[in-house]
ZAMARGU-4260 file (C-alpha; in steps of 0.2 Angstrom, whole numbers, plus 5000, padded with zeros to 4 digits):
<rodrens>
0) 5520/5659/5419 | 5518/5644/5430 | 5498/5637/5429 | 5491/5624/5442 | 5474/5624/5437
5) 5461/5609/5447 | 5445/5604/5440 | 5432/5591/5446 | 5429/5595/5461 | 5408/5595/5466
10) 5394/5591/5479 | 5393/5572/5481 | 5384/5560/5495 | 5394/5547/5505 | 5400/5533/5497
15) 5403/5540/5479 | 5416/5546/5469 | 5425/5560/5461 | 5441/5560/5449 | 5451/5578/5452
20) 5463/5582/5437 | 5476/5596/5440 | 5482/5605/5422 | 5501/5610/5423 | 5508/5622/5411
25) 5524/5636/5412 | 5536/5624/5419 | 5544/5606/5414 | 5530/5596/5418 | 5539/5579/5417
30) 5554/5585/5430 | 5544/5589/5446 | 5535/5577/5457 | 5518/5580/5460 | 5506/5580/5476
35) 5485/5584/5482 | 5486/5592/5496 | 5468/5596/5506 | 5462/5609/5519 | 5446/5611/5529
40) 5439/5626/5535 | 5448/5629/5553 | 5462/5616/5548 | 5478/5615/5541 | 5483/5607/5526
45) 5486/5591/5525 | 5493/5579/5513 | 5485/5569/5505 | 5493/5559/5491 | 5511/5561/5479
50) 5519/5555/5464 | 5536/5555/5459 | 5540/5561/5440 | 5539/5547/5433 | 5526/5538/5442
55) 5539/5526/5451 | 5534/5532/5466 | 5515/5535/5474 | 5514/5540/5491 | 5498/5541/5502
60) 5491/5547/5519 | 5485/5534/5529 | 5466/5542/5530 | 5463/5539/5511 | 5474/5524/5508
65) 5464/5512/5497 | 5452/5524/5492 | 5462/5536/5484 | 5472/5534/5468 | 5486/5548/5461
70) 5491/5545/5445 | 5499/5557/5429 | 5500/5558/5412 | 5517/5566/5405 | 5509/5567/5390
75) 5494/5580/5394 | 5506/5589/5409 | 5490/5583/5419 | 5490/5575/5437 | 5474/5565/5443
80) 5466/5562/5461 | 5454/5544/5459 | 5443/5547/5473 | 5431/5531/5477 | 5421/5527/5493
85) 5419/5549/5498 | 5415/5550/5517 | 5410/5566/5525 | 5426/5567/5530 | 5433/5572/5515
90) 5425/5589/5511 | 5441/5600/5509 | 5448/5613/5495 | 5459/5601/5486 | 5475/5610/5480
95) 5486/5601/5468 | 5507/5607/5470 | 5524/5604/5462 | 5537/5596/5471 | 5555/5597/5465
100) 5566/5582/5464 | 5578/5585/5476 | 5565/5588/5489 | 5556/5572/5485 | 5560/5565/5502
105) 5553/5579/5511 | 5537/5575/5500 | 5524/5576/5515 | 5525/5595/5520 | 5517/5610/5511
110) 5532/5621/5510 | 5544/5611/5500 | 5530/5614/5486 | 5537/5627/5476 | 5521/5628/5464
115) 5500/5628/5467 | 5486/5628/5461 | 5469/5637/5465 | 5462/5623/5473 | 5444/5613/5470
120) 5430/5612/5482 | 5423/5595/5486 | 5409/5592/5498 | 5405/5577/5504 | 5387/5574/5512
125) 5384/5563/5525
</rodrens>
């Protein structure tokens, strides 16, 4: 069955850093687009960062841009979240997703997801 498992999430103090990898498995890895997608208690999700199949394509919310870095490997069906400069801010459940290709464009928006993960807690203090 389809597997969206994220690790490396963790209690951190502002200014560090955290490197969140997303393990894929029970669907073609290499054929979806993939995205991290974040929620605080009392919010809703928001997006946070995508990447086409291939890696042609990185796509960021403006709150993390330049601190944040998506990235995949094809190889290990393994999607990454670089996470450098933490702010308070950031603390969230961090849910990783599968994004079909046809619905690349609509990349921003939770529903058009068709598969996620558990998701990985990561605190920030200030």
């Amino acid at each position: 069955q389809v597997q969206l498992v994220e690790s490396g999430g963790g209690m951190v103090q502002g200014g560090d850093s955290l490197r969140l990898s997303c393990a894929a498995s029970g669907f073609t890895f290499s054929t979806y687009g993939m995205g991290w997608f974040r929620q605080a208690p009392g919010m809703e999700r928001e997006f946070v960062a995508a990447i086409s199949e291939s890696s042609g394509i990185l796509s960021y919310a403006d709150s993390i841009k330049g601190r944040f870095t998506i990235s995949r490997d094809n190889a290990k069906n393994t999607v990454y979240l670089e996470m450098n400069s933490l702010k308070f801010a950031d603390t969230a459940v961090y849910y990783c997703a599968a994004i079909r290709s046809s619905d690349w464009a609509k990349r921003l928006l939770p529903s058009v997801y068709d598969y996620w993960g558990q998701g990985t807690q990561v605190t920030v203090s200030s």
